[in-house]
N, C-alpha and C positions, 0 to 999 in steps of 0.2 A: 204578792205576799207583803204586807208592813210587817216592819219590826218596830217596836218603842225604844226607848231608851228608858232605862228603868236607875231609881234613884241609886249613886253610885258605879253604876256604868260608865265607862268613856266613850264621848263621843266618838264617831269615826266620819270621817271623811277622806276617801282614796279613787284619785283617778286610775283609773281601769286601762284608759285610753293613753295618746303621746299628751305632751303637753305644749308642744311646737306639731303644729301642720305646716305644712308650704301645698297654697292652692294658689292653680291654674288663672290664666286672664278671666278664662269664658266662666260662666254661671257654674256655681257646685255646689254642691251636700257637704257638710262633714258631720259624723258622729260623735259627739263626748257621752262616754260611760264612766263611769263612779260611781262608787259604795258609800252605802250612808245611811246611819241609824238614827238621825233625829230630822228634824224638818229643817227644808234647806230652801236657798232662795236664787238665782243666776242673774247676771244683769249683763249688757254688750254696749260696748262704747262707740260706736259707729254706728250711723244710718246706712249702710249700704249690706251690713247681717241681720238675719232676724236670726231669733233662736222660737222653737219650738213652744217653750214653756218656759216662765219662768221662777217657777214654784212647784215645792214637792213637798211629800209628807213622811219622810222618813222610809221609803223605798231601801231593800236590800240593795237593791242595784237601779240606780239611774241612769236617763240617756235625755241626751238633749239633740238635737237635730239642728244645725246650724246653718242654714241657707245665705248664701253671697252672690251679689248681683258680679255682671263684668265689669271687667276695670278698664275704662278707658287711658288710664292716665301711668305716674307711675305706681311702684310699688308701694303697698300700703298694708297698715296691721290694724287685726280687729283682738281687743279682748274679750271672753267671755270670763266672769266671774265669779265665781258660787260659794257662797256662803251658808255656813251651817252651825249655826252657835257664832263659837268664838274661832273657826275654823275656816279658814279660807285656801279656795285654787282657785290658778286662774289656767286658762288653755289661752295659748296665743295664737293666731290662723295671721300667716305671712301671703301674701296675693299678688301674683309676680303683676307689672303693669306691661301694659303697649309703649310706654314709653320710656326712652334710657335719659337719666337726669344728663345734663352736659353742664359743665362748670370751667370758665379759662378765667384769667385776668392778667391784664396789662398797664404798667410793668409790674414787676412782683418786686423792687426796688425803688424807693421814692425817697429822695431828701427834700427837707421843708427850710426856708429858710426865717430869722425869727418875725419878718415882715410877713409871713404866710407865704412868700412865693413856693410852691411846689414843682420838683423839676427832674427830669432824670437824664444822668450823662449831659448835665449843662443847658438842657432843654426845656421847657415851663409843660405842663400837661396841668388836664382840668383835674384831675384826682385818680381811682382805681378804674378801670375801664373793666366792667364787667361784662362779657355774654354766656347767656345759658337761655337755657329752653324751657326753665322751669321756675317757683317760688326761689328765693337764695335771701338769705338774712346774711347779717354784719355784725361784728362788734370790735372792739380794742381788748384784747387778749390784758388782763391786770388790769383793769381799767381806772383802778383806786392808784393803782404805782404811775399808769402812764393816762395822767388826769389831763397832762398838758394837752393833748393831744384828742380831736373830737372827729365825727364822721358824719355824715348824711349821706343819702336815706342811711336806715338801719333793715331796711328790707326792701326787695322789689321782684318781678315779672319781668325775665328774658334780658334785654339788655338791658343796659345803665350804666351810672356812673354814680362810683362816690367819690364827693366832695371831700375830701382833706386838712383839716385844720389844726395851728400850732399857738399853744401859746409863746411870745419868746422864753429864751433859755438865757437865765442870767446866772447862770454857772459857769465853772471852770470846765465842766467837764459835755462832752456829749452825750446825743440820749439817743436811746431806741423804745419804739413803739410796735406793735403785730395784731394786725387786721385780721381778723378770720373769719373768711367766707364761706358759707357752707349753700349748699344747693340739695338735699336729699343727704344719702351718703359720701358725697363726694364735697372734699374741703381741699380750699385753698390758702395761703397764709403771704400775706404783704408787709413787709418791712419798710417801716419809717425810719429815716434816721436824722436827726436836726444837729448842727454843729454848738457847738459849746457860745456864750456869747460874750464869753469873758477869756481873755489870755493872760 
């Protein structure tokens, strides 16, 4: 059956359905239902969903059919979007992986001195000793407050190392800076700390 929407009318847009799934490794189906009186449109952000259809004509009740391949890797999210006028849902599909992200780093303490030497408990180290299993990016937490202070890479694949860098400190006082590593869901946070270069 269509319905129109007739001048004066409110549009309607209302999922039927959840708006969070959590899908399986292996291959699945999921259905979105929704109500909806004027003509609407869906869109998916990932190549690894198809959706059914993705355009309608003002149907009482919609459904869209969402197919996801297997995941080899880890957890991952698809949106589906639907738009209808000036009315928007989105249904999110969360898709457990095969694989569990792992994020360590050593030491999680570093002082820099204002010639660059980096060192911890008196001892020189080349920068952050990262391992993991998976993508993991970097950045300097403030980074506008703790400008002295710079990193390399800003992202990488399994293990690594970041590189360390200070400007000197021609203050009286000493400074702190914070690395935050992140790997998936799982973060880690490394503390710089450079001595004051003035007494």
């Amino acid at each position: 059956m269509f319905v129109s929407c007739k001048d004066g009318d409110e549009a309607v847009l209302q999922l039927t359905s959840a708006s969070v799934r959590n899908a399986p490794i292996e291959e699945f189906q999921h259905l979105i239902s929704f109500d909806c009186n004027v003509p609407w449109t869906a869109t998916i952000d990932v190549p690894w969903c198809t959706i059914s259809q993705n355009q309608g004509y003002g149907y009482s009740s919609g459904r869209i059919l969402v197919t996801g391949e297997a995941n080899p890797a880890i957890k991952r999210t698809a949106n589906i979007i639907i738009q209808a006028g000036s009315l928007s849902k989105t249904v999110t599909i969360i898709q457990a992986g095969t694989i569990i992200p792992r994020l360590d780093i050593w030491p999680t303490f570093l002082s820099v001195d204002d010639s660059g030497y980096v060192y911890t408990q008196g001892t020189y180290v080349p920068g952050i000793i990262v391992s993991s299993n998976w993508v993991w990016t970097a950045e300097v937490i403030d980074a506008e407050a703790n400008n002295w202070c710079t990193i390399t890479p800003w992202s990488g694949f399994g293990d690594g190392i970041i590189t360390v860098s200070a400007a000197g400190n021609n203050s009286y006082s000493d400074r702190y800076a914070f690395i935050s590593i992140v790997c998936d869901d799982v973060q880690r946070t490394d503390t710089i700390f450079q001595k004051a270069g003035l007494y």
